[in-house]
N, C-alpha and C positions, 0 to 999 in steps of 0.2 A: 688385712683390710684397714686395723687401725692406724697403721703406717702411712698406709695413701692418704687418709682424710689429713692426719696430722702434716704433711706436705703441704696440704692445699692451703695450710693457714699460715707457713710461711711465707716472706716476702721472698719476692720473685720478679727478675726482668724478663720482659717475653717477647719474644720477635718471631718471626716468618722466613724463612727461605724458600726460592722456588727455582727449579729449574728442568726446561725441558716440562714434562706431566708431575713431576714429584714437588710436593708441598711439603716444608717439617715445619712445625711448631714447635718453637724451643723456649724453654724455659728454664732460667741462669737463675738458682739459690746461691746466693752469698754465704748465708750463717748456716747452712747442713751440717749435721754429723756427719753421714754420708760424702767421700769425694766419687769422683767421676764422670762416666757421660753413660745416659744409660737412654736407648733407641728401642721404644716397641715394649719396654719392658725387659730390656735383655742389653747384658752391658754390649756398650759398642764394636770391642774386636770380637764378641763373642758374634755379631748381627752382622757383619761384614766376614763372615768366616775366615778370618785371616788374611784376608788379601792387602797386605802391608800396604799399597798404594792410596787405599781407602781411606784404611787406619788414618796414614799422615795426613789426607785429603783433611779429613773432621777434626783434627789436631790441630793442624795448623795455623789459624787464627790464634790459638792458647799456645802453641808454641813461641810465635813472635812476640807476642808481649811476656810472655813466661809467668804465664798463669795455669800452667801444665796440673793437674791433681788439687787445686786449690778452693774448686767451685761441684756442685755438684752439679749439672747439666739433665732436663728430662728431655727428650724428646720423642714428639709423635709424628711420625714420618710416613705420605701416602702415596700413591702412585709413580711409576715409571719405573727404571733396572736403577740395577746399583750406584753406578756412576750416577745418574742423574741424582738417588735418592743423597749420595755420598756430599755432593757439592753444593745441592739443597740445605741440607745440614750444617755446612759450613755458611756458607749467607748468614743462616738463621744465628749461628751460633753468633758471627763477627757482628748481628743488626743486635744482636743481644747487647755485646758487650759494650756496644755504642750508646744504648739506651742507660747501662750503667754507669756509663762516662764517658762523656764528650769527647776528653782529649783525647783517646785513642782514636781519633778521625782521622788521623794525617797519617799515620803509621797502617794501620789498615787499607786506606786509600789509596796507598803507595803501592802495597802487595796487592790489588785486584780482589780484594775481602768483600768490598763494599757493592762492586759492580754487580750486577742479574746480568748470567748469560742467558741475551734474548734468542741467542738460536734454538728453533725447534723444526720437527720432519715437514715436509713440504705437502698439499695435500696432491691426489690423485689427480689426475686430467678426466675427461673424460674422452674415448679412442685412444688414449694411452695407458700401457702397462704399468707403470708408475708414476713420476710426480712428473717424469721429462722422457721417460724411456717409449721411444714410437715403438709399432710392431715391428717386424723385417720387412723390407722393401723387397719387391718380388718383382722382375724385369718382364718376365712372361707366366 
């Protein structure tokens, strides 16, 4: 426990990602002992159960600028499935790095870091089975 409080009183850039229903709150340490990216309390390949696609998904951002192992990352991460929570994550991390320093605007901006995918699920009709799907048409 005196680990966490001691976190809270370093400095920290903090950013937001969202996508789909999933929210991450991300928070980028500079000066940590600690490197990595740790999600929920649980390091990140551990929280993505290995699903390599993930992994590079929240990587990504630190990979292109090649800040890979160098910062230690918290994040708290809520609602929707993986992919949503994964890409979440990643916003949050690239709006971090942004807030650390500007110039990586153009380099991020370039690879689609920067953008919020605004698609989400359609809602229901009403008289229809889903958001577009009618009943069966029945002749007689």
């Amino acid at each position: 426990m005196s680990e966490e409080k001691q976190e809270t009183k370093e400095k920290y850039f903090y950013a937001t990602g969202r996508r789909k229903t999933s929210v991450a709150r991300v928070r980028l340490y500079d000066a940590a002992k600690e490197k990595g990216i740790v999600i929920n309390d649980k390091d990140y390949k551990e929280y993505f159960a290995k699903n390599n696609t993930l992994i590079e998904k929240v990587n990504s951002p630190l990979k292109l600028l090649n800040f890979e192992g160098k910062f230690l990352i918290s994040v708290k991460v809520l609602g929707g499935g993986s992919n949503g929570q994964a890409e979440a994550v990643r916003l949050g991390i690239a709006r971090a790095l942004l807030v650390m320093n500007e110039d990586f605007k153009k380099e991020l901006r370039a690879n689609d870091y920067l953008t919020r995918d605004p698609r989400r699920v359609e809602r229901k009709k009403p008289g229809l089975k889903k958001a577009r799907r009618a009943p069966q048409w029945k002749k007689r």
